[in-house]
N, C-alpha and C positions, 0 to 999 in steps of 0.2 A: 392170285393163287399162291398161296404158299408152299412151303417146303419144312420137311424135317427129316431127321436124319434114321437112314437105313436101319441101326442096329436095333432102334426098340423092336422094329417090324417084324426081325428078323426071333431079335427073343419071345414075341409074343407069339411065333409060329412055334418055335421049339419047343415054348411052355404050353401047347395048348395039347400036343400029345398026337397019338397018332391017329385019331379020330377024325382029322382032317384031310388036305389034302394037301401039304406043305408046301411042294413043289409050283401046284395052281396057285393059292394064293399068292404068295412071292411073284410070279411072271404079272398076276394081275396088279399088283402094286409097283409095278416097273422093275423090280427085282430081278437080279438074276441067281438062282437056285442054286448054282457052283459058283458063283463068283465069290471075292474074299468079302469078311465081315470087317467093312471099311464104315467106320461114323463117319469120315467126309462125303461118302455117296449120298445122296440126299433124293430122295422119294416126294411126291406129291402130296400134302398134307391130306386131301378130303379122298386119294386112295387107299391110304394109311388106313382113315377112319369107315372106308367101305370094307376092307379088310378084319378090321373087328370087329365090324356087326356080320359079316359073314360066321366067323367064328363062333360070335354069340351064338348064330341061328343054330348052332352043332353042336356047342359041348357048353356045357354051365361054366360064367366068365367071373362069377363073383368073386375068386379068390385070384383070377388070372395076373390085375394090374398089380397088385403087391407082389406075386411071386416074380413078377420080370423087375418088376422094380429094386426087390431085396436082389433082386441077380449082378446089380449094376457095381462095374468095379470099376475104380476111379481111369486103370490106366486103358481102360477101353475109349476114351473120352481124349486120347491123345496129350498133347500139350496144355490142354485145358485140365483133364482128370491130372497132370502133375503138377498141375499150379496149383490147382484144389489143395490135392497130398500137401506141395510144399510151405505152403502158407505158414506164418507161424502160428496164429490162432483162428480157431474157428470161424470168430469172426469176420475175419480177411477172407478165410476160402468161401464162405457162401456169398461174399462182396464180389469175388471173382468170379459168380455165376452170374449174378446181376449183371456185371459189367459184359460179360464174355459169353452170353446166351446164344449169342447170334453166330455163331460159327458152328453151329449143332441147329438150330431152328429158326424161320423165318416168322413164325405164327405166334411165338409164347417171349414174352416179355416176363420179367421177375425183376421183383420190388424189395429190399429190406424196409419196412416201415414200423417209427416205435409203436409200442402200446403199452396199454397201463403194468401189464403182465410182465412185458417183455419186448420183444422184436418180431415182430408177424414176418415171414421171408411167403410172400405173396406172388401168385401164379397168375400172369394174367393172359388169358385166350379168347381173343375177339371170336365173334360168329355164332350160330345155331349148336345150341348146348344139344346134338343128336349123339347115339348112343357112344358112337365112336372115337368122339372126342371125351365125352363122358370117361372114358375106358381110359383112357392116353391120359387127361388129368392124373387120376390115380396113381396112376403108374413112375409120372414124374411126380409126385407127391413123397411116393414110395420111395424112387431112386435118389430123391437129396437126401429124406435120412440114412439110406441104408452107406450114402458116400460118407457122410457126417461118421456113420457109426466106426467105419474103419479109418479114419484119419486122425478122429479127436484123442488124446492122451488119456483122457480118462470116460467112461460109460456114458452112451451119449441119447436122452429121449427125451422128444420134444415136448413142451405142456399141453398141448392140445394140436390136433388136423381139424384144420375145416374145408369142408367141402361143401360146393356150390347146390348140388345138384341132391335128388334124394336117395332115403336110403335103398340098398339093394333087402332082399327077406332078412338077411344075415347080415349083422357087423361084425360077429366075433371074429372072424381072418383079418381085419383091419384090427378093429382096437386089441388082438392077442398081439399080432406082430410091431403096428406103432409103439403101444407098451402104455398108449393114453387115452383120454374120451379121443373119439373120432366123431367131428359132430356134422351129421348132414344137413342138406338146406339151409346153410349157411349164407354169408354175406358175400366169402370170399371164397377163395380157394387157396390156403395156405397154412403154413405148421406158423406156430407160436414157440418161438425158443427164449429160453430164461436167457438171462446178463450175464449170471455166471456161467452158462454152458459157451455162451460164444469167446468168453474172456479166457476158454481156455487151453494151453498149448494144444499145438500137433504133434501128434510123437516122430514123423517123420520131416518136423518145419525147419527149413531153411533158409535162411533170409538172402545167402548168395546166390543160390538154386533159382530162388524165388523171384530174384532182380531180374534175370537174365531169361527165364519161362516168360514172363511178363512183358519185355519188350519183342519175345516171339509172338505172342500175343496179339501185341498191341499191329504188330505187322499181317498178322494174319488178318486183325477185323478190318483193317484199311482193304487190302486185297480183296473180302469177302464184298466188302459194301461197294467198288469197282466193278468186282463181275456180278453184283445183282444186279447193278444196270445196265451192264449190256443183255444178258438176259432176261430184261422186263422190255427193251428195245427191240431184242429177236421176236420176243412172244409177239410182240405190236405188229410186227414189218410180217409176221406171218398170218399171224389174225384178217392182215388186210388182203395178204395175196390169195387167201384159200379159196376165196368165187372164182382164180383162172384153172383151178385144179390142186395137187399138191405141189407145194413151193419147191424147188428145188435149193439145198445148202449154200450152193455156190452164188445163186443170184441176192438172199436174202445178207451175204456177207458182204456181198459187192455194196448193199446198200445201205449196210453199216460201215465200208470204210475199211473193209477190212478182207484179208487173202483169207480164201476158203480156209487153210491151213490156221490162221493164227485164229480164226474163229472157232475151227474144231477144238484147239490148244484151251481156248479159254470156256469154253461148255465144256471140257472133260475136267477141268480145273475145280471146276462147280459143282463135279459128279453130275453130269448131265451128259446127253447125245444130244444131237439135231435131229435123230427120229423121236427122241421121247419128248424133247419139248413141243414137235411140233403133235405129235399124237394129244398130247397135256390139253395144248392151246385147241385143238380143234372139238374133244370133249367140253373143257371149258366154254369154250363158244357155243355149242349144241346147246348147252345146259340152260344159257344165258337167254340165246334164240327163244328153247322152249319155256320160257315163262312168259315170255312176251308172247301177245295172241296175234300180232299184226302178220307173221309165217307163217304159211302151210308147211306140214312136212318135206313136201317136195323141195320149195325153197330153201329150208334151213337145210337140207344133203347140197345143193347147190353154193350156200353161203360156207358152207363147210369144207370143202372141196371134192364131194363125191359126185361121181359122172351121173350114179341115179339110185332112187329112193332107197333100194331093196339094199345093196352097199352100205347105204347109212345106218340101215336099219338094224343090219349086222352088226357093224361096229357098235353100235350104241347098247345094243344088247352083249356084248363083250364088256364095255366097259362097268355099265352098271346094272346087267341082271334081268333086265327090262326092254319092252321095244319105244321110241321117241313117244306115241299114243299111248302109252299106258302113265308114261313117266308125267305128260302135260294132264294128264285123269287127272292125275292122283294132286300133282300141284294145285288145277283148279278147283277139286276138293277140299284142299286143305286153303285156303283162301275163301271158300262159301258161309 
């Protein structure tokens, strides 16, 4: 299960207006509705993605991933958005997304790779291309140029976006605001930057700034790649306990080695709780259950940690809109 981080989620509810229900969406993507807008809090990636097809369902989303995306300001990105800034060319800052992705998202890898043209800077997103991710490409398609456009020294647009998936009725919000073809159904999912655009300063580039952001950096993605495996260890050790009921923190930390205390220390580190991962993992597990036919519902409330059906039933229709039987309909459906 992946993760990615708070603040698109957070802009995608702001941009989408009040037609929604701001407050609900956010609690259902783990969000808290008053808490600060922190990019190290990190949310569940396929709640993220249930979240904007919620949205979809309400307000027309065609224009929505460019307007969040043009939203994005470098220093919202932390130590990352000012290694960007400080880079001294272009080049170097979008190298330092490549390198430094992973402290913002568990799910999306990025590639610079050449091309005849130029330098494809390449988005790559494992999994089922469903709407929601659909929506989140764009977005982060949208958010690298609109950082490009305020750091580079001189006017910054790319030669071409391509994207994976197709078109929406309308391109013009994409190729007005790109400023180029925006081509659907594409191969890949990335911008195509000329030689001379990368080759060229930053108005704000520092090469001392830039030394010293960069071995913060580099300390941060050690740290990051530490506690994702403790928290790929918790998910497990919880995964297994949930047939006695719900796990309790203290026992699951006992069996990783570690005092209750230094375990909350390092899931809050993560922007995680021990209620939210263990809520994550037990959805997770539901999900997984129901694609396999060898469980009755009964059993999968039981492998989950609920005393009895009607519990399960609830929860599952909390988390994704649906009761466990409608959700296995609809899979065996789409499998026929």
């Amino acid at each position: 299960m992946g993760y990615v981080t708070s603040l698109f989620a957070r802009k995608m509810v702001a941009a989408a207006g009040d037609e929604i229900d701001a407050s609900a969406l956010l609690k259902q993507a783990g969000i808290d509705p008053d808490g600060p807008w922190d990019p190290k809090v990190m949310i569940c990636a396929d709640l993220y993605y249930d979240m904007l097809e919620q949205i979809a369902d309400q307000v027309d989303v065609t224009g929505l991933p460019v307007q969040v995306g043009a939203s994005m300001r470098p220093d919202e990105y932390g130590a990352l958005g000012l290694a960007f800034k400080a880079a001294t060319i272009l080049g170097a800052s979008f190298a330092r997304i490549e390198r430094y992705a992973r402290l913002w998202t568990s799910v999306v890898e990025y590639e610079l790779r050449p091309a005849p043209a130029g330098t494809l800077f390449i988005l790559h997103r494992p999994g089922p291309r469903r709407l929601g991710m659909r929506l989140s490409n764009e977005a982060t398609l949208a958010s690298a140029v609109s950082l490009a456009r305020q750091v580079s020294g001189t006017p910054f647009t790319p030669l071409e976006v391509l994207i994976r998936h197709p078109a929406p009725k309308s391109v013009t919000t994409h190729e007005d605001w790109f400023g180029c073809p925006v081509r659907f159904s594409a191969e890949l999912d990335a911008i195509l930057l000329a030689p001379e655009m990368l080759s060229q300063p930053n108005s704000l580039g520092d090469e001392g700034i830039s030394r010293y952001l960069i071995s913060h950096l580099d300390a941060e993605l050690s740290q990051i790649t530490k506690e994702a495996f403790v928290v790929a260890q918790a998910r497990d050790a919880i995964a297994q306990a949930l047939s006695e009921g719900t796990p309790k923190m203290a026992d699951i930390a006992a069996g990783l080695g570690l005092s209750t205390r230094s375990f909350h220390r390092r899931l809050s580190e993560h922007g995680m709780s021990f209620q939210t991962l263990t809520e994550d993992t037990r959805r997770s597990l539901a999900e997984g259950l129901l694609r396999d036919n060898d469980h009755s519902l009964a059993e999968i409330a039981f492998l989950t940690g609920f005393s009895e059906q009607s519990s399960f039933t609830r929860a599952f229709r909390r988390w994704l809109g649906e009761t466990p039987a409608s959700y296995r309909k609809q899979i065996r459906l789409n499998q026929a």
